[in-house]
C-alpha positions in Angstrom: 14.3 -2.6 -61.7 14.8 -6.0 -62.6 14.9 -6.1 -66.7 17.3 -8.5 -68.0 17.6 -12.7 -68.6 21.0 -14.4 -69.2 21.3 -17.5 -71.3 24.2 -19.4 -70.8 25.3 -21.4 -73.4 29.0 -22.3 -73.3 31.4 -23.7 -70.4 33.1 -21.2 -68.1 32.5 -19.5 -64.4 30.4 -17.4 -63.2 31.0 -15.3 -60.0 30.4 -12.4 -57.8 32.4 -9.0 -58.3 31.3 -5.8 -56.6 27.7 -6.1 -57.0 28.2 -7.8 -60.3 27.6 -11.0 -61.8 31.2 -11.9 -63.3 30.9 -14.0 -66.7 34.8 -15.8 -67.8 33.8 -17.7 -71.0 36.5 -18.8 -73.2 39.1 -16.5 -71.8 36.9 -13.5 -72.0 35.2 -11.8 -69.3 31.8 -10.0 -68.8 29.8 -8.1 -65.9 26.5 -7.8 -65.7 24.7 -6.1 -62.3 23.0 -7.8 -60.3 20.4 -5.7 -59.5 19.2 -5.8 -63.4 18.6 -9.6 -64.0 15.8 -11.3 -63.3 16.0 -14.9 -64.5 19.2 -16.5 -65.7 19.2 -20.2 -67.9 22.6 -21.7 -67.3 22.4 -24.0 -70.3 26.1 -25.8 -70.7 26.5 -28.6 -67.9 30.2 -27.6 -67.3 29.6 -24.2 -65.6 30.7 -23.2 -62.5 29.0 -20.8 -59.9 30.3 -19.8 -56.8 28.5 -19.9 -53.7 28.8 -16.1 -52.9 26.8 -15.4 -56.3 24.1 -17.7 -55.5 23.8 -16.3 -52.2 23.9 -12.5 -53.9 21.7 -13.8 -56.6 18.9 -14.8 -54.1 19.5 -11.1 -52.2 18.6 -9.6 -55.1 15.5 -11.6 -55.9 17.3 -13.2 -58.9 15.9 -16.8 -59.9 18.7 -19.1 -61.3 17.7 -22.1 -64.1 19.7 -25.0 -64.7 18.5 -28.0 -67.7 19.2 -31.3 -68.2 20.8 -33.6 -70.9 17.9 -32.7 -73.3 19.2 -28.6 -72.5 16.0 -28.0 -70.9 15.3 -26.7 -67.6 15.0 -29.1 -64.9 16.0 -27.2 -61.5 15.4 -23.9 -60.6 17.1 -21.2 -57.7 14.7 -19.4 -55.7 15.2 -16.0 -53.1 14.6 -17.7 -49.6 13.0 -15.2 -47.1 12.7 -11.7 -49.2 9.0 -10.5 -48.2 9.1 -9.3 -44.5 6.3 -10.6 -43.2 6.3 -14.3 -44.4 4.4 -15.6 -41.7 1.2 -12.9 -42.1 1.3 -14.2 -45.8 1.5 -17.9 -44.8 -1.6 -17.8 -42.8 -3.6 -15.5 -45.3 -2.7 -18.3 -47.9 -4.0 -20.7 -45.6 -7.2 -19.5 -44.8 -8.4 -18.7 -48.5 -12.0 -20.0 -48.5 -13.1 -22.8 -51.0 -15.4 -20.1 -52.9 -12.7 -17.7 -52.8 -10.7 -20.2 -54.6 -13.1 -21.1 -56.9 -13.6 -17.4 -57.6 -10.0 -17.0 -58.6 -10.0 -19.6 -60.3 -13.1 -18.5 -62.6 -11.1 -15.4 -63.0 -8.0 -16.9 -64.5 -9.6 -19.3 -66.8 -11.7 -16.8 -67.7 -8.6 -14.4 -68.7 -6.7 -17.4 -70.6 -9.9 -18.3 -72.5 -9.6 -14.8 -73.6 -6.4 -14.2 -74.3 -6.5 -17.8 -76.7 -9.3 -15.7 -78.6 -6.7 -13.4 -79.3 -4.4 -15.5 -80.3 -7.0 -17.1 -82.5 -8.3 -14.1 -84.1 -3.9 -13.1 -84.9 -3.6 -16.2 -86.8 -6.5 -15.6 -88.7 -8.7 -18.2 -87.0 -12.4 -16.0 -86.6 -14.8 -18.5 -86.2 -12.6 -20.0 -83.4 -12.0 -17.0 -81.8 -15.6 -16.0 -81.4 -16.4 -19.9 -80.0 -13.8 -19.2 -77.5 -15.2 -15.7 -75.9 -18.3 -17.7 -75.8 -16.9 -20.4 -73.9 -14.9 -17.8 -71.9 -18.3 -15.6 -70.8 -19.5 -19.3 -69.5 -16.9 -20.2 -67.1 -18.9 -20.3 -63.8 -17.1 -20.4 -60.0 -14.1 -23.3 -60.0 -14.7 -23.4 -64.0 -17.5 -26.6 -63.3 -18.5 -27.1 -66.2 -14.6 -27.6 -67.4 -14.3 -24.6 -70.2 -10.6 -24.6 -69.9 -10.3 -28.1 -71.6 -13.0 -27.2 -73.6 -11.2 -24.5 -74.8 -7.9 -26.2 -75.6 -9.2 -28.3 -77.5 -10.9 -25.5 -80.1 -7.6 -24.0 -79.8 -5.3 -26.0 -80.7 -6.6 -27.2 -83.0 -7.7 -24.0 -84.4 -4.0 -22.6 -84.1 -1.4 -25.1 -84.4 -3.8 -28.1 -86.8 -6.0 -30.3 -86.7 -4.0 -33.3 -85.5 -1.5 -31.2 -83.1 -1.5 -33.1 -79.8 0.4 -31.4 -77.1 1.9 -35.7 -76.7 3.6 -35.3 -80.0 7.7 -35.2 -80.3 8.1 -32.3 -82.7 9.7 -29.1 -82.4 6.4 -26.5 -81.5 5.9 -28.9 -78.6 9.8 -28.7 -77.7 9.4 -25.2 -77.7 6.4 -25.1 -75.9 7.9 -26.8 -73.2 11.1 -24.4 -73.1 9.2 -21.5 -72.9 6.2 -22.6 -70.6 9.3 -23.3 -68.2 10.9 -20.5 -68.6 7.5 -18.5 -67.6 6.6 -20.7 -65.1 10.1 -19.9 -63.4 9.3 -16.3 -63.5 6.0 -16.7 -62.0 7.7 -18.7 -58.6 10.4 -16.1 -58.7 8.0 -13.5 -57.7 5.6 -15.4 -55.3 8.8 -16.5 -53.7 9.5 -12.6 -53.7 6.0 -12.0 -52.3 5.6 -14.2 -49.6 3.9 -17.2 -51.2 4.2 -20.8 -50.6 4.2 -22.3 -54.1 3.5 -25.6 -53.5 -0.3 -24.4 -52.2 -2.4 -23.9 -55.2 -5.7 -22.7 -55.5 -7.0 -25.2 -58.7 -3.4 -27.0 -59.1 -3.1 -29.8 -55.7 -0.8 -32.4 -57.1 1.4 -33.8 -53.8 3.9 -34.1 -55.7 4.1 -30.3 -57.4 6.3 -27.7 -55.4 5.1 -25.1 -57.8 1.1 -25.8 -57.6 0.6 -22.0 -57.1 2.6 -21.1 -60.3 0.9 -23.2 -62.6 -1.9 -21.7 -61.3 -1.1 -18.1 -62.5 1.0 -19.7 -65.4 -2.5 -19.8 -67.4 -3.0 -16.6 -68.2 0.7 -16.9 -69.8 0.2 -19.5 -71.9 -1.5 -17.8 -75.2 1.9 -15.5 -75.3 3.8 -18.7 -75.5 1.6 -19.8 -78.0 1.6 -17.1 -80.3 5.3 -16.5 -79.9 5.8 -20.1 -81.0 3.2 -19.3 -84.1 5.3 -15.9 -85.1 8.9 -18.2 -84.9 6.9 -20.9 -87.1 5.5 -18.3 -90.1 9.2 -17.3 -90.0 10.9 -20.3 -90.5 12.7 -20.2 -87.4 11.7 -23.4 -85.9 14.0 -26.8 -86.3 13.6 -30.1 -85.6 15.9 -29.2 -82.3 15.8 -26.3 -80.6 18.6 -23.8 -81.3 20.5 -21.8 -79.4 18.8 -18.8 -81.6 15.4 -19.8 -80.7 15.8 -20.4 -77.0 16.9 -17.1 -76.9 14.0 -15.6 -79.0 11.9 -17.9 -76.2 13.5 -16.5 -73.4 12.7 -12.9 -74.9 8.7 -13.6 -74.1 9.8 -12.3 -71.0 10.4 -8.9 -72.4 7.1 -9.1 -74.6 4.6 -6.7 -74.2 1.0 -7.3 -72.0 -1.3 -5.1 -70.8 -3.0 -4.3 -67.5 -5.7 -2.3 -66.8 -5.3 -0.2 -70.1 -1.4 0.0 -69.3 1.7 -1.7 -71.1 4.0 -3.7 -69.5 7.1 -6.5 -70.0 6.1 -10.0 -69.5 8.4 -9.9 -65.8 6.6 -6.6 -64.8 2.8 -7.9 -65.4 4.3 -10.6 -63.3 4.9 -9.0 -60.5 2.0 -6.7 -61.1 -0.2 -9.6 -61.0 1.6 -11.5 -57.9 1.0 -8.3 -56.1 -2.0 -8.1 -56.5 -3.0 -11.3 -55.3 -3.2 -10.5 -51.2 -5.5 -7.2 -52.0 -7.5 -9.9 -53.6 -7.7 -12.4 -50.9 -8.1 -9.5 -47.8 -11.2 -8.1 -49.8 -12.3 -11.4 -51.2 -12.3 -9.8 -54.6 -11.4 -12.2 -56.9 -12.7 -9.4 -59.4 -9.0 -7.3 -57.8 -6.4 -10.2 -59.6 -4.8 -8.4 -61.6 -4.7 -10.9 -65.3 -2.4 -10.1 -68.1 -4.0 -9.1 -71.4 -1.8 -10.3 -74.4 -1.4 -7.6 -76.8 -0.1 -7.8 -80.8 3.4 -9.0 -80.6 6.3 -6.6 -79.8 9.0 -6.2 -77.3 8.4 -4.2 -74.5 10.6 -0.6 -74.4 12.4 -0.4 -71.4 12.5 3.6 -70.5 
């Protein structure tokens, strides 16, 4: 099982020994297997990685990050090929139906409207919290009557102030942006592990958005960020730039805990739990058999 994320911060090499991701950083040297990482952020701009570990990586179903000047992420590696019957997936994709669509759509909004009433009522926000699972039990097919910017707005403003905008150059925003990237990564990795064509969304259409699907299933997602990013706040742990201490506590919302269906899982797992679900959904024109992460109270996720 796939458990761990890598942040690399400082210069050096990284190659492929024996089933193992070889680390040389200032004349020191590290494995790590491959078959236990799931998302690695190579952070410094002077790194080196070898062909045959990208090729391993991409065996192994491992999705690779790289960021810009700014340190953050900007490009991403993705398994080519995994699922066995690509082409049976391709052509399920294709022939979702318009109210099938819409119907999955209601169902995710309808999750993150939630799960921001969660987040509401853990920062002490009540009266917002209770507007939002109003708003949420009013989401109709495709989300017509636009609850989800509805909902935003209450939220944010609720959570983070009354004159947040998500436009503003500050350091909740910088980490919001980290972290929704880091997630969103996660979320391709496993429909690129599944079978799914990213760029085909079911609310998400932009032409020029190779990852239409993830920002899709991103939503749910979202309020963990969120609430991480209020927890890191209360403690004082935000800068005016982001750290290299609080990309990695950013990078840990991967290993949060969720819950599905009355059961606990990491952040990666519900990922996967919730990609997988997604063709039982489509073949039974369920939307109702999606599989939506439920954010929990904040706390890392136990590996066993």
């Amino acid at each position: 099982m796939t458990w761990r994320s890598l942040l690399i911060q400082n210069s050096g090499k990284l190659s492929l020994h024996r089933e193992q991701m070889l680390i040389r950083q200032n004349g020191e040297s590290y494995t790590v297997p491959l078959e236990d990482i799931a998302v690695i952020v190579v952070e410094h701009r002077e790194t080196l990685i070898t062909a045959p570990l990208l090729s391993a990586l991409a065996e192994y179903g491992t999705t690779l990050l790289t960021c810009d000047e700014q340190f953050l992420p900007c490009g991403q590696w993705l398994p080519y090929s995994q699922y066995h019957r690509q082409l049976k997936t391709l052509k399920l994709q294709l022939n979702i139906s318009e109210p099938l669509k819409k119907q999955l759509w209601q169902h995710i909004v309808r999750r993150k409207i939630l799960n921001q009433a969660f987040v509401a009522d853990e920062t002490g926000n009540d009266i917002a919290a209770k507007r939002l699972r109003a708003l949420a039990a009013e989401v109709r097919s495709g989300d017509t009557g636009n609850r989800e910017a509805q909902a935003a707005a209450l939220y944010f403003q609720a959570v983070f102030g009354e004159k947040f905008t998500r436009n503003d150059n500050n350091a909740v925003n910088a980490s919001l942006n980290y972290a929704y990237a880091v997630i969103r990564a996660a979320v391709a990795r496993s429909l690129a592990l599944y079978g799914w064509l990213p760029a085909l969304g079911l609310f998400h259409k932009s032409e020029l958005n190779p990852f239409n699907l993830a920002d899709d299933f991103i939503e749910p997602l979202r309020p963990l960020v969120d609430l991480t990013i209020l927890n890191l706040k209360e403690q004082g742990r935000l800068k005016s730039e982001l750290t290299p201490q609080t990309k990695q506590a950013l990078i840990r919302v991967l290993h949060s805990q969720v819950g599905i269906e009355q059961q606990t899982f990491s952040t990666l797992a519900a990922i996967d739990k919730m990609i997988a679900s997604f063709q039982p959904s489509i073949v039974a024109k369920n939307a109702r058999l999606l599989k939506l992460p439920e954010i929990l109270p904040l706390k890392e996720y136990q590996y066993e």
